[in-house]
C-alpha positions as CSV (number, residue, x, y, z in Angstrom):
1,X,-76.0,142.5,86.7
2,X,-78.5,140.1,88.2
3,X,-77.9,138.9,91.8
4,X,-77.0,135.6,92.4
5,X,-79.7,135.3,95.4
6,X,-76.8,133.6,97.9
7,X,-76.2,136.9,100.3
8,X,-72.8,136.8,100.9
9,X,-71.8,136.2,97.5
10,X,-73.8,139.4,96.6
11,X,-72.9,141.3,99.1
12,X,-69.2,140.9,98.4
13,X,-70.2,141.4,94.5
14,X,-71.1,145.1,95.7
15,X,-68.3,145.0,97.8
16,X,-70.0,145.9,101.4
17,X,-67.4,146.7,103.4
18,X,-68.8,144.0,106.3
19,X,-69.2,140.9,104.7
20,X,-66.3,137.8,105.8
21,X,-64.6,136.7,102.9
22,X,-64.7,132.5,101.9
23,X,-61.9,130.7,103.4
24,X,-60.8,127.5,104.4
25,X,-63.3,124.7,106.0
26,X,-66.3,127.7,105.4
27,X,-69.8,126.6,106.1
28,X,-71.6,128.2,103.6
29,X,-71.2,125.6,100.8
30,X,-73.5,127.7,98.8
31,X,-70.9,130.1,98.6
32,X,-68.0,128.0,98.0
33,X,-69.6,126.2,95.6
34,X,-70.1,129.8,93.4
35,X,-66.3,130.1,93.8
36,X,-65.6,126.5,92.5
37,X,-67.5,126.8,89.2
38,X,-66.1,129.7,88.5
39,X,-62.5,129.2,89.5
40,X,-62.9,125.9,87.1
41,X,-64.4,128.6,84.5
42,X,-61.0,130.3,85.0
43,X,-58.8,127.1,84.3
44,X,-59.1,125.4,87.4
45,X,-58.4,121.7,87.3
46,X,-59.6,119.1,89.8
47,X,-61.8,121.2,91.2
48,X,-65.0,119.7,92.3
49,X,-68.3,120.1,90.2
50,X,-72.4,119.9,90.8
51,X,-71.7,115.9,90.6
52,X,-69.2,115.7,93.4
53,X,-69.6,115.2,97.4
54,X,-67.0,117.7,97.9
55,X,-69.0,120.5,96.0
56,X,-69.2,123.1,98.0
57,X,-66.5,122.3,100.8
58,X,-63.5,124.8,101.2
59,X,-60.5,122.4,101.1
60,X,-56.9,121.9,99.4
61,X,-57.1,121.6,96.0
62,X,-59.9,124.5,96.0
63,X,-57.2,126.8,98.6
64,X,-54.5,126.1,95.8
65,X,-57.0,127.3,92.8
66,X,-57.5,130.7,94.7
67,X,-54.1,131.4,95.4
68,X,-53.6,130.7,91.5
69,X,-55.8,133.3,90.6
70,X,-54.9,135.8,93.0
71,X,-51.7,135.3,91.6
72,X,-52.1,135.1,88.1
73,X,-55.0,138.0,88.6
74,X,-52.4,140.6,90.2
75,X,-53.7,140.2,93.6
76,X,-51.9,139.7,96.9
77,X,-51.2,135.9,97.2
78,X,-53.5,133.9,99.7
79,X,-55.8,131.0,99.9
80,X,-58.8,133.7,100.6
81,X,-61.9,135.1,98.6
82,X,-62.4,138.6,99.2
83,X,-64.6,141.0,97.6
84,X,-61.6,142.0,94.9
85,X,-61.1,138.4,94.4
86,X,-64.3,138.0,93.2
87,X,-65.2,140.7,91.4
88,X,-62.0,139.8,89.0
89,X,-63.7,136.2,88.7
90,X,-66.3,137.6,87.6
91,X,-64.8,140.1,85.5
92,X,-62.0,138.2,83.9
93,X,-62.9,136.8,80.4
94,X,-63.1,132.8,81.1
95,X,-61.5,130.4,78.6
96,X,-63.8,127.5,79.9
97,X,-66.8,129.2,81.7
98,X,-69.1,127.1,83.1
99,X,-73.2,128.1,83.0
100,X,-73.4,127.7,86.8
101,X,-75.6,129.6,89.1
102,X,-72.6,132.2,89.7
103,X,-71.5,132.4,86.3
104,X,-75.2,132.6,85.3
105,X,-76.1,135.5,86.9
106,X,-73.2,137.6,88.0
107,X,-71.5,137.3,84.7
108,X,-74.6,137.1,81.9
109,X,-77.0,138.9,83.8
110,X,-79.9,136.2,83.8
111,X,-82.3,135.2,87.1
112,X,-81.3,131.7,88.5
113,X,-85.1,130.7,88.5
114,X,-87.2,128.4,86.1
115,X,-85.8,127.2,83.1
116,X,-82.4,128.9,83.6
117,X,-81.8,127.0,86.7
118,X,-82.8,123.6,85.3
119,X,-80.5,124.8,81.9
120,X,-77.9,124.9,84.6
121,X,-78.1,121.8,86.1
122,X,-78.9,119.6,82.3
123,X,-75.8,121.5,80.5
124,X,-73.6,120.5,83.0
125,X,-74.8,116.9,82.4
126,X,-74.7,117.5,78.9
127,X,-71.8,119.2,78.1
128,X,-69.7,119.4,81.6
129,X,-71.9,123.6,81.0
130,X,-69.6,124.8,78.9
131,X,-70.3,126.9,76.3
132,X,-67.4,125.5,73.9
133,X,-67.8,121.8,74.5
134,X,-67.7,120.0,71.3
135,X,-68.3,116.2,70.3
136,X,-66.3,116.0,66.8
137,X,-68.4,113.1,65.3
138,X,-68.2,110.4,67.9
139,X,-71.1,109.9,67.6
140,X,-71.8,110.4,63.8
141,X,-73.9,113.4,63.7
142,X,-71.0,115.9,62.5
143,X,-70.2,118.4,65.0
144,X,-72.5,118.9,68.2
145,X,-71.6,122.2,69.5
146,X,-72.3,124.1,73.1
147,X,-74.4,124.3,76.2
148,X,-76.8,121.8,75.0
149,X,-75.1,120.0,72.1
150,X,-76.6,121.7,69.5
151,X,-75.7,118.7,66.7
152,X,-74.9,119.0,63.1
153,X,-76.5,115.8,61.9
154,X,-80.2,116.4,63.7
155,X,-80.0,120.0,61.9
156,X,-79.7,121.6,65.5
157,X,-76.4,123.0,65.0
158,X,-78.4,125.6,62.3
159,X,-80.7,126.8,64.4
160,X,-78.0,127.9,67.2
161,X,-75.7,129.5,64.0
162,X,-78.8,131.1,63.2
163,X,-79.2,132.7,66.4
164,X,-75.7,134.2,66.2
165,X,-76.0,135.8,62.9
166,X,-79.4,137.1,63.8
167,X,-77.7,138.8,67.6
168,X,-75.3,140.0,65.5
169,X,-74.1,139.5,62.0
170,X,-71.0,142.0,61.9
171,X,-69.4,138.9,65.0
172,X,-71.1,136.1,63.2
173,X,-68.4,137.1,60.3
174,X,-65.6,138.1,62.1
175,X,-65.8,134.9,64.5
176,X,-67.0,132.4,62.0
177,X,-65.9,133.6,58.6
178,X,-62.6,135.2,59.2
179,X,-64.2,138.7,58.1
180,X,-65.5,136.4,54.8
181,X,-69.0,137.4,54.6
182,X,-69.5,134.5,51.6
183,X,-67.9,132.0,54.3
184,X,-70.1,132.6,56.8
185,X,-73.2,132.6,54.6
186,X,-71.6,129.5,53.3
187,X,-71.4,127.9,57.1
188,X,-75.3,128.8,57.8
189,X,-76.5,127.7,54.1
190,X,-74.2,124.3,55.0
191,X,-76.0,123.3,57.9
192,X,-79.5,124.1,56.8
193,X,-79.1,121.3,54.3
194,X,-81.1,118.1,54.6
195,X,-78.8,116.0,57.7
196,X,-76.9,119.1,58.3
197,X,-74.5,118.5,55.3
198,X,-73.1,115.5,56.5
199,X,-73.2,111.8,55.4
200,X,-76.2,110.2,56.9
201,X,-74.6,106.9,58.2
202,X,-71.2,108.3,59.2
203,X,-71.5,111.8,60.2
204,X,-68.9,113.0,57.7
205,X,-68.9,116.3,55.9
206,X,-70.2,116.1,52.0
207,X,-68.5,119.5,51.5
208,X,-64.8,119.4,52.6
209,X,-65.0,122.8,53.2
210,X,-66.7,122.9,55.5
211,X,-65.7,119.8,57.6
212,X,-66.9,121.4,61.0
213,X,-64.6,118.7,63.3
214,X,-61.5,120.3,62.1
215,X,-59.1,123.5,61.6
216,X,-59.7,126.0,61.4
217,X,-63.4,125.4,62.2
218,X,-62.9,123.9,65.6
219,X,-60.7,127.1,66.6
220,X,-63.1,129.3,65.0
221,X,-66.3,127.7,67.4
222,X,-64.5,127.9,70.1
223,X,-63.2,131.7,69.6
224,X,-67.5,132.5,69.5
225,X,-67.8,130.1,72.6
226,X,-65.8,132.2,74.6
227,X,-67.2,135.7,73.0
228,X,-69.6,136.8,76.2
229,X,-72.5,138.0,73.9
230,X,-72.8,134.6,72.2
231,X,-72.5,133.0,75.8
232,X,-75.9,135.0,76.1
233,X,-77.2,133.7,73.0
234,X,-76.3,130.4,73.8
235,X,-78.4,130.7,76.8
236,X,-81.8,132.7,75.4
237,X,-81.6,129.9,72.7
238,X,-81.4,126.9,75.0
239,X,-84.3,128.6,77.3
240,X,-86.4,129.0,74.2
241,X,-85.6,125.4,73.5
242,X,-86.5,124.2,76.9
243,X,-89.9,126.2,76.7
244,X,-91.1,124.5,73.0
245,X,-89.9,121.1,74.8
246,X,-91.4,121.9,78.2
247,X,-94.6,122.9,76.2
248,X,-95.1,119.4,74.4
249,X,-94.7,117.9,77.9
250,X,-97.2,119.3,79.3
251,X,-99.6,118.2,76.3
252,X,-98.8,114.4,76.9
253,X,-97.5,114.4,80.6
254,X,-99.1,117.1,83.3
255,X,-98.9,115.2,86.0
256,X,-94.4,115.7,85.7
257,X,-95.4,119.1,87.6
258,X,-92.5,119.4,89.9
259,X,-88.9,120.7,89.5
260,X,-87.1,117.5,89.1
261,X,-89.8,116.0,86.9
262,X,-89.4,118.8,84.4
263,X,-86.3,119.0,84.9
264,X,-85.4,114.7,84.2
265,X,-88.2,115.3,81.4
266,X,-86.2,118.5,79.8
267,X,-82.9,116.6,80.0
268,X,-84.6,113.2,78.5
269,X,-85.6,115.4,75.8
270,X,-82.7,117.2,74.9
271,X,-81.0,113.6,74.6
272,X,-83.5,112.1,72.9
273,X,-85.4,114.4,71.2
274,X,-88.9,115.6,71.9
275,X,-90.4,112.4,69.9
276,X,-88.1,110.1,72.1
277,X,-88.7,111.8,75.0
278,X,-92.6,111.2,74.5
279,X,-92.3,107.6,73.1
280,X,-90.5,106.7,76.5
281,X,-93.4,108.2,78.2
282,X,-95.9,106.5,76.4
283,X,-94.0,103.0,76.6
284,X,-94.0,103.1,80.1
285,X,-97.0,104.9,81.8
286,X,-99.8,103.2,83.2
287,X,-103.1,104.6,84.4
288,X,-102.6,105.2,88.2
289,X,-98.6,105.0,88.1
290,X,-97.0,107.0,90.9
291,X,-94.8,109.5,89.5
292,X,-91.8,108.2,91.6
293,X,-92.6,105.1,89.6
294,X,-92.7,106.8,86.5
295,X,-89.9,108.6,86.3
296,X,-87.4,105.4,87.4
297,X,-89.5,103.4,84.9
298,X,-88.4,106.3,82.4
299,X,-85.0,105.9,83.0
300,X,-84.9,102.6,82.7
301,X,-86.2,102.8,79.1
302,X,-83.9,105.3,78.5
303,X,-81.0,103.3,79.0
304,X,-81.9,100.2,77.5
305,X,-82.7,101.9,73.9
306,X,-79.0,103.2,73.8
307,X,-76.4,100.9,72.7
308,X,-74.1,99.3,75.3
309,X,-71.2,101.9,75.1
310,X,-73.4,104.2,76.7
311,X,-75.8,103.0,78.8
312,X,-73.0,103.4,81.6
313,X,-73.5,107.1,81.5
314,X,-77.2,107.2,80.3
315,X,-77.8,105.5,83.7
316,X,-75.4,107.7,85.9
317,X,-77.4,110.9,84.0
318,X,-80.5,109.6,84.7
319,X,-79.8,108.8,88.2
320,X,-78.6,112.2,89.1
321,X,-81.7,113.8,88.0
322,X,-83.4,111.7,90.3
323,X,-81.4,112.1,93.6
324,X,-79.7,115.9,93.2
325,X,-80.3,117.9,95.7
326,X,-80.2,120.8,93.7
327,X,-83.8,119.9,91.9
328,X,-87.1,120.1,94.2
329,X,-89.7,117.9,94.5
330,X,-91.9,120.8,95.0
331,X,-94.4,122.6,92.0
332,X,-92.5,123.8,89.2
333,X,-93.1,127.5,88.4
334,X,-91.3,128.9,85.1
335,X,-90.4,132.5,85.5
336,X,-87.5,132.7,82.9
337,X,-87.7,134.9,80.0
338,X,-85.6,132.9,77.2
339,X,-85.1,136.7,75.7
């Protein structure tokens, strides 16, 4: 198990006898906010998230999600996180787990640092970080699937399929085929076809049998959402992504050094593709430009080339990439291995 780097949270993860467990009004949001993701992870609701002011702040409706779970977990009732209490957080299969910095490390075993931490912060713009979120063709591209909305339509959703079968084939069948090897072979071969086997204008499925947006497909992508080695795979995959994208940026764009450039860059990118991404670059660099300047220029682009239903939250996305304190301004240094 990796350590999370917050102290406390570690320490009570190895359960030294010493450490104060997290209670009500604690200071160390740091902490609290570990307990928050993964108390949402475990069916929490109203619980705030990396987007809210009350992240990290120890106060009713988060006291009423631990007693839940001490309950439901067969602990002694009690608005407070001891060492048990989080150990069985950590422990307990999650029906909604959420790739935040606790999950992340104390639960897959990988290093918040680099990529991973930036993966954290752009999945939970993306896809709220969980590992089952699904768009069912709203936005006519078929199914878009996981962490980083691996899409159907784009031919995305194969390569992340493709990384399941090759982790492990015997799951890929049992999860996705029902224990029908042909099914599953069928799924993969589906999705490798030219606009992921779906109608190019609408987003619909030219083989009803495998129409991805509904039963039993839906159940069966969210039974492999919630199976802990695919969460893993989910995450190598999206890292290995994030290094091709991070990798073209650097070609075009060196100057986007720092942690929240990369990390506005990487999540441009994933929304846009890595020809968007550079093509909003390109359209609004000048020689000289400050990359302050840049970057809000970027967003600007951004959201006037989407169409008006979304430019709401294209602009909300963009502007938290700018202002979150939970990117740096300082050099960014990639020490992730994507596996």
């Amino acid at each position: 198990m990796a350590l999370c780097g917050i102290a406390r949270i570690d320490d009570l993860m190895a359960g030294v006898a010493s450490t104060p467990g997290i209670g009500a009004g604690d200071p160390d949001k740091a902490s609290v906010q570990v307990i928050q993701s993964l108390l949402t992870g475990q069916g929490g609701k109203g619980l705030p998230n990396l987007f809210s002011a009350d992240y990290g702040l120890f106060r009713g409706v988060t006291a009423a999600a631990v007693n839940t779970f001490r309950r439901r977990a067969g602990l002694p009732a009690g608005v407070h996180v001891d060492a048990a209490m989080l150990q069985s957080l950590v422990k307990t299969p999650a029906p909604s787990a959420i790739v935040s910095r606790g999950y992340l490390t104390l639960a897959l075993d990988f290093e918040y640092t680099g990529l991973a931490k930036i993966l954290s912060v752009v999945a939970q713009m993306e896809a709220e970080g969980t590992f089952g979120a699904m768009n069912l063709n709203r936005d006519h591209a078929g199914l878009s699937f996981g962490l980083i909305q691996w899409a159907q339509k784009p031919g995305r959703l194969a390569e992340i399929l493709n990384a399941f079968f090759a982790a492990s084939a015997a799951d890929f069948v049992r999860l996705f085929g029902g224990g029908d090897a042909n099914l599953a072979a069928g799924l993969i071969a589906h999705t490798k076809q030219v606009d992921g086997g779906v109608d190019h204008g609408t987003g619909v499925a030219l083989d009803s049998n495998f129409d991805l947006v509904t039963e039993p497909w839906v159940g069966r992508f969210r039974a492999a959402a919630m199976w802990i080695p695919f969460q893993r795979v989910q995450v190598q995959t999206a890292l290995s992504d994030f290094q091709s994208s991070l990798a073209m940026i650097r070609q075009y764009a060196p100057q986007l050094n720092t942690e929240r450039a990369v990390g506005f860059m990487l999540d441009l990118a994933n929304q846009c593709g890595n020809s968007g991404a550079r093509g909003i670059y390109r359209s609004v660099w000048k020689n000289g430009m400050a990359v302050s300047d840049l970057l809000r220029g970027m967003a600007a682009e951004s959201v006037q080339r989407v169409s008006d239903s979304w430019k709401a939250g294209t602009q909300s996305r963009r502007e938290h990439f700018l202002t979150t304190a939970f990117l740096s301004d300082d050099l960014f240094k990639d020490t992730t291995n994507a596996g």
